[in-house]
C-alpha positions in Angstrom: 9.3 -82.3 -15.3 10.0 -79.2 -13.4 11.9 -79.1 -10.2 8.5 -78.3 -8.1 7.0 -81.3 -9.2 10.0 -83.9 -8.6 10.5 -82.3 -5.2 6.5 -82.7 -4.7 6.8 -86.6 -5.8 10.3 -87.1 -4.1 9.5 -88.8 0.1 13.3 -90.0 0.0 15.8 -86.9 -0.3 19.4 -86.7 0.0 20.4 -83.4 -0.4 24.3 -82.9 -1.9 25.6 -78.9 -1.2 28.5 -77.0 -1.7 30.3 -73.5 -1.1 27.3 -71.9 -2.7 25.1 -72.6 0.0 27.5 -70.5 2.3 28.2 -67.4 0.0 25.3 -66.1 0.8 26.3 -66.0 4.8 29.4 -64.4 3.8 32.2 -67.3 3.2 33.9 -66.7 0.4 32.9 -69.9 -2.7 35.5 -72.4 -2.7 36.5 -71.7 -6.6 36.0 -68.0 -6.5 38.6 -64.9 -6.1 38.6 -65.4 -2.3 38.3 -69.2 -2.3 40.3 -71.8 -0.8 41.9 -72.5 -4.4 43.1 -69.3 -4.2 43.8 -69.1 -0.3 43.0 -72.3 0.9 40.7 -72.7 3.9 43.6 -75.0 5.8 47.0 -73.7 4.6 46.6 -69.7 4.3 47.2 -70.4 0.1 46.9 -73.3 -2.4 48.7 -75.8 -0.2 49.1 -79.6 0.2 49.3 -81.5 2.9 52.9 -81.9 2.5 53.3 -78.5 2.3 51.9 -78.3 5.9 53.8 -80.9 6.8 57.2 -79.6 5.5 56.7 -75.7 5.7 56.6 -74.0 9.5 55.7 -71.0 7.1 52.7 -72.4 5.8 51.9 -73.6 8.8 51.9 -70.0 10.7 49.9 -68.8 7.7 47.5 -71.4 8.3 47.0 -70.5 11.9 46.4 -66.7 10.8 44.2 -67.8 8.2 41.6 -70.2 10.7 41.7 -67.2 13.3 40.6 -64.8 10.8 37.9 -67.2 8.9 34.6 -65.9 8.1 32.8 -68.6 9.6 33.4 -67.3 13.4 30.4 -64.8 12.8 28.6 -66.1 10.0 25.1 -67.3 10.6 22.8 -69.8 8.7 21.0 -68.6 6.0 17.4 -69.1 4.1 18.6 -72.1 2.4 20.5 -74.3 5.3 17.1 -73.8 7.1 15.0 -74.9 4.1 17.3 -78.5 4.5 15.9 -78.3 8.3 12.6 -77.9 7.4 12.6 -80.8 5.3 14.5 -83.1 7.3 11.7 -82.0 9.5 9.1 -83.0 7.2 10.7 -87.0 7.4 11.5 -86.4 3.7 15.4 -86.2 4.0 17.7 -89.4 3.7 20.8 -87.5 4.6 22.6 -83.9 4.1 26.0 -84.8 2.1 27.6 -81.8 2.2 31.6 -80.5 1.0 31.4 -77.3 2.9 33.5 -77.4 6.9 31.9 -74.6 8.3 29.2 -76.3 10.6 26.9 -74.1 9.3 24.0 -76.9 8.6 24.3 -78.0 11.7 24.0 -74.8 13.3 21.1 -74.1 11.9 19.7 -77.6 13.2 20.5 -80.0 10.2 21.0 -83.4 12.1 21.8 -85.8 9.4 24.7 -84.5 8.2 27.6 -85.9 6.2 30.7 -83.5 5.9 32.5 -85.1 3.0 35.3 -82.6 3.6 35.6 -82.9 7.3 35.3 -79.3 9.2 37.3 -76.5 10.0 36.3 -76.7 14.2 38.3 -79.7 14.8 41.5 -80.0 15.2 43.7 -83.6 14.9 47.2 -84.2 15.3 48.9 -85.4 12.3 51.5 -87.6 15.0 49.3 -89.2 17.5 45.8 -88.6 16.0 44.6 -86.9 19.0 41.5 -84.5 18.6 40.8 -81.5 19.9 38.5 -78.4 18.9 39.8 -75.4 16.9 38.9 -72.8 19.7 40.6 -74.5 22.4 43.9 -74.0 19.9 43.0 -70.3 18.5 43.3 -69.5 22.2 46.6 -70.3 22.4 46.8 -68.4 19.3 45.8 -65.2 20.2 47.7 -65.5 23.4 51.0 -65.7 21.2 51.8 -69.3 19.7 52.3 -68.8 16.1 51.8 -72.4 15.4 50.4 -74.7 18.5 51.2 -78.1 18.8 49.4 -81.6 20.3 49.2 -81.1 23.8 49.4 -84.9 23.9 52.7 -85.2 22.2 53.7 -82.5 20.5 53.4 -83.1 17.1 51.8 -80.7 14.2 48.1 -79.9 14.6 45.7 -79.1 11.6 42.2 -78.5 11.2 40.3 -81.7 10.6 39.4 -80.5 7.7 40.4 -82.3 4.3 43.3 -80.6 2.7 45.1 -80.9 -0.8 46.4 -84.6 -1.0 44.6 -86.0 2.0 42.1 -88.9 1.4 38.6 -88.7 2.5 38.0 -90.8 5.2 36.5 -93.8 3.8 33.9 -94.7 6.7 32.3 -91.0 5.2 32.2 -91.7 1.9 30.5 -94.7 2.3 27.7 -93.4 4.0 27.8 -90.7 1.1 27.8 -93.6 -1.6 24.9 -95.4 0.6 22.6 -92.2 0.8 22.9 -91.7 -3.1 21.8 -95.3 -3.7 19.4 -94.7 -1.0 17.4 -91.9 -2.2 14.3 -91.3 -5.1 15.7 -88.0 -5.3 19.2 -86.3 -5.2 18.9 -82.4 -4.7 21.9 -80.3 -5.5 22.7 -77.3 -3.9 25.4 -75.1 -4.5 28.2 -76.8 -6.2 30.0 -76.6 -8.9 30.2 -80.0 -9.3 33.6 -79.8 -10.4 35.5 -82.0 -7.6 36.0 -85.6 -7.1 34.4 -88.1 -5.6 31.9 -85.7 -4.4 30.1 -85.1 -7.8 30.5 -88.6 -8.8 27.8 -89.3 -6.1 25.2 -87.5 -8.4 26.2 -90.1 -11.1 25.7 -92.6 -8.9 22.5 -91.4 -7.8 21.0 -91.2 -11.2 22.4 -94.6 -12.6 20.3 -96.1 -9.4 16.9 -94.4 -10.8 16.5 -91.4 -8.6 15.8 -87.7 -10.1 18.2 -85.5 -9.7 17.3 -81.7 -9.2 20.5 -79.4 -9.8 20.1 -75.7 -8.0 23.9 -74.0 -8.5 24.5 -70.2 -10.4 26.4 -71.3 -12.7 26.3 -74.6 -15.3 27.8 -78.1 -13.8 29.0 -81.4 -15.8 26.2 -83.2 -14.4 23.6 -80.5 -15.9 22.7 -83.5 -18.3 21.8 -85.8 -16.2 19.3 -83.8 -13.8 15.7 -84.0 -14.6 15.6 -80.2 -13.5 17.6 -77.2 -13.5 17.2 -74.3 -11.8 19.4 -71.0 -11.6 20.0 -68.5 -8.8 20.9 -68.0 -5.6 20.2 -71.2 -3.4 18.8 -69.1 -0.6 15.7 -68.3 -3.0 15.8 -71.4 -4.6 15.4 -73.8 -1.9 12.7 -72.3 0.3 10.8 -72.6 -2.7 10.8 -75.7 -3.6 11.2 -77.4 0.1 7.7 -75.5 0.3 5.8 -77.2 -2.7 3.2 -79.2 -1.6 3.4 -83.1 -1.6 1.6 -85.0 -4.1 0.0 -88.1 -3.5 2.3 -91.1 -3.6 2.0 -92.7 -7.1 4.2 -95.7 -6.4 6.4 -97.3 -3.5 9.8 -95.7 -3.5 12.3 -98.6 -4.6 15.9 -97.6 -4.7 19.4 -99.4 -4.6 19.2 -99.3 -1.0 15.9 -101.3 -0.9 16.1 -105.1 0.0 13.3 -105.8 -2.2 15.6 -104.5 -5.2 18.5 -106.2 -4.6 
């Protein structure tokens, strides 16, 4: 099977991306030169959470870092509006995604997951108050190195997931649910390479859904997809969102179907 003709079977979706999906409206890949294991996305370099925590320096580099970050004029590209277009279509279960640049939603994705929370919230480490990142990179640019919670004071960071930090559970079990949930798991753009995140593949395919794998580069979970496909994701997808739907063969019956339980 080719991956026109299990996206022209699959009516259940639940599309999985990653930093690939954004490279190609200029954010740097998560694992490349530029990427946030090089400078990470939260802490200005490869940082932990307790490195935030215990570092003012890190913390003023972070600051610089979310002021400066691509995604302030990056726009959506041809393959976050190929996920529109088939959530349009009533063919998408959900939009798992590990990128925090808001970019699916922006370009009109509704039923998304962000696995790794998002760099436009902000969320005070003391209190837990939330706030939004431009309401604190104004008080950046007028001169605060390192803003604090207006509520009490304490340290702010993005509410993005950083080194160390947990995902929140509530997310990832609406992540688990939409891989049980699904006849077909599209990948888009990731590496596959961090945890839990790809393990939802796995758990897609051991509940009997294909799994259609659209990155660069090879993945671990190459071998369990029922198609692979190579190149960039903002060719790829438009392509095969737009094959035509065949005519259903059989009910869809997945994990998250009563009737199977």
């Amino acid at each position: 099977m080719n991956a026109r003709e299990a996206m022209a079977r699959a009516r259940r979706i639940t599309a999985l991306t990653g930093a690939g999906v954004s490279t190609e409206s200029g954010i740097p890949d998560f694992r490349g030169p530029e990427g946030a294991w090089t400078t990470d996305a939260d802490a200005g370099r490869r940082s932990s959470l307790q490195d935030y925590l215990a570092d003012p320096a890190v913390r003023r580099l972070a600051w610089r870092g979310r002021l400066h970050h691509p995604m302030w004029t990056a726009e959506p590209n041809a393959a976050h509006r190929a996920l529109v277009d088939l959530e349009r279509a009533g063919r998408l279960r959900a939009l798992l995604t590990q990128n925090v640049d808001g970019l699916h939603q922006r370009a009109g994705s509704t039923s998304v997951v962000e696995l790794h929370g998002s760099l436009l919230g902000t969320v005070c480490l003391s209190c837990g108050a939330t706030g939004t990142m431009r309401d604190a990179l104004e008080r950046v640019r007028a001169g605060e190195e390192e803003p604090d919670c207006p509520a009490c004071g304490g340290i702010l960071k993005s509410t993005a997931v950083s080194f160390g930090q947990r995902l929140d559970p509530d997310v990832l079990r609406a992540a688990r649910a939409a891989a049980l949930d699904c006849d077909l798991m599209l990948v888009a753009g990731t590496s596959l390479q961090v945890q839990p995140a790809a393990g939802l593949v796995e758990l897609a395919a051991r509940a009997g859904a294909a799994v259609v794998i659209c990155n660069a580069e090879p993945t671990p979970c190459d071998g369990l997809a029922a198609a692979v496909v190579r190149g960039p994701v903002g060719g790829v997808l438009p392509e095969l969102v737009a094959a035509p739907v065949a005519a259903a063969q059989r009910p869809i019956r997945t994990w998250g179907d009563p009737s199977t339980w």
